[in-house]
N, C-alpha and C positions, 0 to 999 in steps of 0.2 A: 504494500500500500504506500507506495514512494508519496502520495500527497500529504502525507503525515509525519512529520519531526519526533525525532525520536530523541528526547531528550529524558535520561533515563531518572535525574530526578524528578522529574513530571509524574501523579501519579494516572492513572485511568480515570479516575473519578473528573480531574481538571480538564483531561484533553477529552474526554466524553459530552459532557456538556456545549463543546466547542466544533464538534461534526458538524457537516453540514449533511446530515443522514438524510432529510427530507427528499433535499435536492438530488442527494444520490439514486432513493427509490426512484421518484421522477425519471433519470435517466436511465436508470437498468429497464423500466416500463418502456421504455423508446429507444434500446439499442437496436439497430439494425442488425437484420442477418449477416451482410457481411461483416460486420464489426465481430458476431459470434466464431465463422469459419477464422476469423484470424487469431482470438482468443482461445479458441480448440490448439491451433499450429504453436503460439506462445508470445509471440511478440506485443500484444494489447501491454500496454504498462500499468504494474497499480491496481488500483480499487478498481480500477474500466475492466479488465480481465473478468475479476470477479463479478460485475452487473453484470456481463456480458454474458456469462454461463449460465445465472439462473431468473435471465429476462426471458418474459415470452418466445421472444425472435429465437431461444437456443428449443425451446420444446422444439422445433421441425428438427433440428440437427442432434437430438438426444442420444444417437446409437455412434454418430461418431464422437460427441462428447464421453459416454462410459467407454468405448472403445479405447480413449485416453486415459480415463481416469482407470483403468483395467491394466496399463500398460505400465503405466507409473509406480503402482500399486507392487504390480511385481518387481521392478527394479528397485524400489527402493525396499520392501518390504518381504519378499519371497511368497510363498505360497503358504503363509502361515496365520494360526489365525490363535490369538491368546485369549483362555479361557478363567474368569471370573464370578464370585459368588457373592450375591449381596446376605448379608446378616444384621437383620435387623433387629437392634439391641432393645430399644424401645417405641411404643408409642404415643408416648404423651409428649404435649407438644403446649408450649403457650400461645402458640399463634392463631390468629384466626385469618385461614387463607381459603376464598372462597372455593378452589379445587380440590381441596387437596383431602384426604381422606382420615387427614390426625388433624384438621384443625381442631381447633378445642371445644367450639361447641356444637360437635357432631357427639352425639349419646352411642358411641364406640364401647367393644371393650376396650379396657387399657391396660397393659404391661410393662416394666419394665425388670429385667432381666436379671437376675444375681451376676457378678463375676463366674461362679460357678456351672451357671447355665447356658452364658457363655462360651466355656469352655467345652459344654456338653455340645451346641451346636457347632461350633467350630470345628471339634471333633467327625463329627457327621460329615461335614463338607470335606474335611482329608482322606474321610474314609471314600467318599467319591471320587477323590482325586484331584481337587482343588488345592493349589497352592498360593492363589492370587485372593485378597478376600475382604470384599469391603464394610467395615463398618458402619449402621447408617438408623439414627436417632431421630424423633422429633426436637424441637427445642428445645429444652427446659433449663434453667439454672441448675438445678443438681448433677447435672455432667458438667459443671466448669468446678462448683464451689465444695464438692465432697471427694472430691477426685477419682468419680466411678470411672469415668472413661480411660483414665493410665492407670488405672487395677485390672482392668481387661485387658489393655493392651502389652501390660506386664505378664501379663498370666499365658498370653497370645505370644508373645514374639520369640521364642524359641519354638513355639510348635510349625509356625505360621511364617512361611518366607515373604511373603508380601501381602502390608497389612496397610489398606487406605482408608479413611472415614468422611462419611458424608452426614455432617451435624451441622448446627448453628455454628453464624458466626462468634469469631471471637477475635482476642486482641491478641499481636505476637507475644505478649509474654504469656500469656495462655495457651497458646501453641505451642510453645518452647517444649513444656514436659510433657506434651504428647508425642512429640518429634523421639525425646530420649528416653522416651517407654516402649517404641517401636513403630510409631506411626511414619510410612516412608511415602505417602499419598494424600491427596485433599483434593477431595471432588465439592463444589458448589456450584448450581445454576443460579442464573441471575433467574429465571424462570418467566420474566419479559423486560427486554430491552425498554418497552414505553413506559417513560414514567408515571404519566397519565394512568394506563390500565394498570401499570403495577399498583397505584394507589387505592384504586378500585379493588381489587382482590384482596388485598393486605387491608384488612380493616381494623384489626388489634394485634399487639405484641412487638417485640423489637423487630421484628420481619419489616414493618414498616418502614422503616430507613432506607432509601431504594438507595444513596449514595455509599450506607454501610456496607451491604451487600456487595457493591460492585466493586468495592476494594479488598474483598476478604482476599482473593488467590494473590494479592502482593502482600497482603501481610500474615501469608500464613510461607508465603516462600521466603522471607526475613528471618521465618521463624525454622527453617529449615527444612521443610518439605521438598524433595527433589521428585516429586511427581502432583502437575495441578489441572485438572480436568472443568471445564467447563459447561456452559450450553445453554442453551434457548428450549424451554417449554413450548412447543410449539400447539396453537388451538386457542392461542389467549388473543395474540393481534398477527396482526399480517406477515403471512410466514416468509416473505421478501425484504421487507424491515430489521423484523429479529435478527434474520441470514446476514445480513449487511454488516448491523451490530455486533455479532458473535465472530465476523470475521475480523472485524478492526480492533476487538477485544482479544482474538488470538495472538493478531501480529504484535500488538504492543506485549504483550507476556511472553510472544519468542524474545523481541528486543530487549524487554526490561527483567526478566529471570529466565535468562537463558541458560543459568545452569539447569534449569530443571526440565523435564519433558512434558510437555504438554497434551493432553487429550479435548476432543470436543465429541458430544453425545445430542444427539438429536431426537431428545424423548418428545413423544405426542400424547397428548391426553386422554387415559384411558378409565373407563368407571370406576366410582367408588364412593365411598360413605358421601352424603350429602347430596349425589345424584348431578352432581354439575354438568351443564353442556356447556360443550367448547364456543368460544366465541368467534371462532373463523377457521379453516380449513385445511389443513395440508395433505392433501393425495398421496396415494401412495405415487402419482408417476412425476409428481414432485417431490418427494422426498429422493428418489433416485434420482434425481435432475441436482438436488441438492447437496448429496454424500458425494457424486461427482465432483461437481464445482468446486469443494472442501477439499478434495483427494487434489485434483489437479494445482490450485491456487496455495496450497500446502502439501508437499506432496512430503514433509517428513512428520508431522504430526500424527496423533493415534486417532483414530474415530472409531466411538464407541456406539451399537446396538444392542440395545435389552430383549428381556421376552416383552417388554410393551407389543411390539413389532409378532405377530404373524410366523409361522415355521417358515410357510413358500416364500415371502418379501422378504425375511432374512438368510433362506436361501440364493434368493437370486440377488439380494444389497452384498450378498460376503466377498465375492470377488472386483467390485467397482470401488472398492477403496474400505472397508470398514477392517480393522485389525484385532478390536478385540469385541468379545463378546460374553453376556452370561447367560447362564444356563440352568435349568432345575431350578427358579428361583421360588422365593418365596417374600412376599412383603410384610409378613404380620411378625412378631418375635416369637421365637418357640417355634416358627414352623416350619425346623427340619427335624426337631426331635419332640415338639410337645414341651420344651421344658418354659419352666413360667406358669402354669395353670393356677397353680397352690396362690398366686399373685395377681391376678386379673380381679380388676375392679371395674362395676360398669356402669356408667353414668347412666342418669336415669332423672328427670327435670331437675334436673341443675344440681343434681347431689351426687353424688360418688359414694355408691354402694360395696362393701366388702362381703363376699361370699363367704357363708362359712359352713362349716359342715351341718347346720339343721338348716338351710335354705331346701326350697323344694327343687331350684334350677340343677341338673345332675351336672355338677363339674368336671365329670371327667369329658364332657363333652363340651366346653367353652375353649374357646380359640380367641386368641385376641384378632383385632379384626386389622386388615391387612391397610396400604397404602393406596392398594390402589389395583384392578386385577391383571392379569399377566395373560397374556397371548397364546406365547407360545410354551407348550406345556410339555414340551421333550423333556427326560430324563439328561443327566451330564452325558451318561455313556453312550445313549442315543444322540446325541449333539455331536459328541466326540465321532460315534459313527459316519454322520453325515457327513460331517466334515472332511475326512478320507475318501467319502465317495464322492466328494468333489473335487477330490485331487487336492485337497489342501492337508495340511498337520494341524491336528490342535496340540499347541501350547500350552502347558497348566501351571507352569513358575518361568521365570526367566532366569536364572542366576542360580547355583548353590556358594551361600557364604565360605569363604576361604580362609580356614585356619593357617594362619603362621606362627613359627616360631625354630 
């Protein structure tokens, strides 16, 4: 994005404000076809490349754009695809976010997890053959101020080679000892670029802060994080907009924490507690028009697909640029081993009920309720399969740690 200065004490928050993103959309809506065939071959400079891939004008030319983005994919990348498990620790949340399936005043069950159980899920996910494994919380102050979440990650990091978390923001010095308990990942979305809608959505809790948010991946890589994952919720505003934003937000975090690698994830909104519909659209034959233009416009970045996504579209998205993916997932706590039950509390007009053994409700059948439902419902080993019969490898760790001395 050469229209953009890269001055590395600037943070995102300052130069964000300062796009001229309107105007951009504007043009990517009115790039010419041939402006696209020259943006496929590579010469378009800058942000124009990128409008130019996922403007109208590029939908006629879509097979020679994946065609690129398929080519790049394998040169930079091989025929490999890394395999990941979200483990969701809890789901109590302070926020009130109109989508989202832990806001707070959705009458959910609620969990949150001992270290222990923890451990018992985490377990599960090894026993399938996960070595990749994301941590992932609603908000609440008790993960910063009791120090649950570097108890788990303490109890994790000799089992577990790669251990990321997806929680509330926080300050670098709150990062710091999650960093030295074994956290080596930090995934946050901004979940929409428009201030506007974000305002809308966010109605209570520190989520509110759309400029908080949008600085967390610089100040969690201060705090030493060498892996920072981003992304646009796409179903909230115009999935052209978002794309634009999430791209000028990539570049600036290759330039300004380039120690670290960076990923971007192109979730779509899928059902859940409170019943929200999307408020605008992304296709599935934009969504591929989309992981393209990403792949080609960055062609060393990670691009992540969930089971949100469908078996056949993330069949057919795995070879056009996407590198890692999960699998077997589950979004509620407890629900790769059950563990948590004895702890589920369930709201009920505005009170928070404790189950206990003379309740009539039979607990061994309460499940905390999940984030949100999940697509695609392959198993790991069935994931791992396909994957081979695509001629690809799946990946379950990158690295084993090297003892010296």
């Amino acid at each position: 994005m050469s229209e953009i200065s890269h001055n590395t004490g600037v943070s995102f928050v300052d130069r964000f404000h300062q796009l001229p993103l309107r105007s951009w959309h504007e043009a990517c809506l009115n790039r010419p076809s041939e402006e696209v065939l020259k943006a496929i071959e590579g010469p378009v400079p800058g942000i124009r490349r990128f409008l130019a891939l996922i403007s109208p004008a590029a939908e006629g030319h879509l097979e020679a754009i994946c065609h690129c983005s398929r080519s790049i994919t394998q040169q930079r990348f091989g025929k490999v695809i890394r395999l990941f498990a979200p483990l969701y620790v809890s789901n109590e949340c302070i926020n009130n976010c109109s989508y989202c399936g832990f806001s707070r005043d959705n009458p959910i069950l609620r969990v949150t997890l001992k270290p222990d159980e923890v451990i018992r899920e985490a377990k599960a996910l090894l026993d399938q053959g996960f070595r990749n494994i994301l941590l992932v919380a609603g908000e609440h102050p008790k993960f910063v101020s009791t120090g649950y979440m570097e108890a788990c990650l303490r109890e994790l990091r000799n089992r577990v080679p790669g251990l990321s978390l997806e929680v509330g923001p926080m300050e670098t010095e709150e990062y710091r000892p999650l960093v030295k308990a074994g956290a080596e990942g930090l995934v946050v979305y901004q979940e929409t670029y428009d201030s506007s809608v974000y305002q809308a959505m966010h109605t209570a809790g520190p989520k509110k802060d759309f400029d908080w948010r949008l600085e967390t991946p610089e100040r969690g890589y201060r705090a030493g994080f060498r892996r920072l994952g981003i992304g646009a919720l796409f179903g909230l505003a115009d999935w052209r907009s978002e794309a634009i934003a999430l791209a000028v937000h990539a570049q600036h975090l290759l330039k300004t924490c380039w120690k670290a690698q960076i990923t971007i994830s192109f979730p779509r909104l899928r059902p859940c507690a409170g019943s929200f519909e999307p408020l605008t659209q992304l296709s599935d034959i934009h969504l591929v028009q989309l992981v393209a233009a990403f792949r080609i416009c960055f062609p060393d970045v990670g691009l992540v697909l969930s089971t949100r996504e469908s078996a056949s579209l993330r069949n057919g998205l795995m070879p056009l640029g996407i590198t890692l993916m999960s699998a077997g997932s589950h979004t509620e706590p407890g629900g790769y081993t059950g563990a948590g039950k004895e702890n589920i509390h369930q709201t009920l007009q505005g009170r928070i009920v404790k189950l206990s053994d003379e309740d009539d409700s039979p607990q061994e059948d309460l499940q905390a309720t999940g984030q949100f439902d999940i697509a695609d419902e392959r198993s790991p080993e069935e994931m791992a399969q396909q994957i081979r019969e695509l001629g690809y490898e799946p990946v379950w760790k990158d690295w084993d740690t090297a003892i010296l001395g």
